[in-house]
C-alpha positions, 0 to 999 in steps of 0.5 A: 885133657890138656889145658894150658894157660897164659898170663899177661903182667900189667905191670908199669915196670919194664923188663929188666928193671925192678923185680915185680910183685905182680911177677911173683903173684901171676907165678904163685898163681902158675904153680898152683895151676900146675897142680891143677893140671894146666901148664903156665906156657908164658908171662907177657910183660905188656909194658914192653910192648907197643899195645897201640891205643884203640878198640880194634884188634890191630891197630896197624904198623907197629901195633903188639896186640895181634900177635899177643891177641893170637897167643891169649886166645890159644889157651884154655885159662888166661891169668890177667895180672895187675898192680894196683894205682890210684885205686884201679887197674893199671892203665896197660891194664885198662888199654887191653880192655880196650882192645878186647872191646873189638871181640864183640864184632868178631862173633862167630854163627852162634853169637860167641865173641872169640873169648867165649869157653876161655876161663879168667883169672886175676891176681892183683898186688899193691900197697894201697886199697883197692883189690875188690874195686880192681878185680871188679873192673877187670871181671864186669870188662872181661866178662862182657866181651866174653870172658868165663870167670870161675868161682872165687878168681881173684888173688890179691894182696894189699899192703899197709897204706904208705908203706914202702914193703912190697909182695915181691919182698915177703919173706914167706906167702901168708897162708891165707893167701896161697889158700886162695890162690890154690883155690882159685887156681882149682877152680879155673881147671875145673871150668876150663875142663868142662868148657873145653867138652862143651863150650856155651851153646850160643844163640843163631843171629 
């Protein structure tokens, strides 16, 4: 069976500027996704397009999110990269949340929002502590408007308090740290696999 994925970066860095780490994790991530089974089709830098504030799934001219909405909800697997800022969630992270939020009014006969049988992953990155407080924002956001989130999805890595070495710049991925995106990575191809035969029942309004 064919599975695809799709990552978004939130990175605050514009394309064309700075390297990424959270590039290098989302494609860390993708490659072991390819051993999976899955193919990482694309990696949509959100910081480059005008994602309008809001909680509806178009937010009128000029407004990005439709168009990546549409390309989000194609695939089986959706690897939802961020850095880490004061502690959180970046807040292109956060306004992407936001307009998910609108899945929960566009349920289908049986109750299921348009997330329901797609799989989530996250990788998280930065230099401050704040990993576990991350991936729990993302998972309870993400899960509420319909999200599957598989065992062990988070990949994340967080440096030295203050110091200025970022992932992009290791030398070389620590082991434990592919280990557990080689893991997560297994286990969302697995979901997804068994969500695409038989997606959640649901309940009739």
């Amino acid at each position: 069976m064919s599975r695809t994925a799709i990552a978004i970066n939130a990175t605050l860095k514009r394309s064309g500027g700075a390297p990424s780490s959270t590039d290098r994790m989302i494609g860390l991530i993708g490659e072991a996704l390819k051993k999976a089974g899955v193919d990482l089709t694309e990696t949509i830098r959100l910081a480059d397009h005008d994602i309008k504030p809001g909680v509806s799934s178009d937010e009128g001219e000029g407004d990005a999110w439709p168009a990546i909405r549409a390309k989000i909800l194609a695939a089986n697997i959706l690897v939802f990269g961020t850095p880490i800022w004061m502690g959180q969630p970046s807040s292109i992270a956060k306004r992407v949340c936001e307009r998910m939020d609108a899945f929960l009014s566009e349920t289908d006969e049986a109750g299921r929002t348009p997330a329901y049988g797609k799989v989530v992953l996250v990788g998280i990155v930065g230099n401050e502590d704040g990993a576990h407080h991350t991936s729990a924002e993302l998972f309870q956001a993400l899960n509420d408007v319909g999200w599957t989130v598989a065992a062990a999805a988070s990949s994340y890595w967080v440096g030295e308090a203050m110091n200025k070495k970022d992932f992009k710049d290791l030398p070389e991925v620590p082991k434990v740290i592919q280990q557990t995106i080689d893991m997560a990575a297994a286990n969302a191809a697995h979901l997804a696999t068994a969500l695409s035969a038989a997606n959640f029942p649901g309940q009739p309004k």
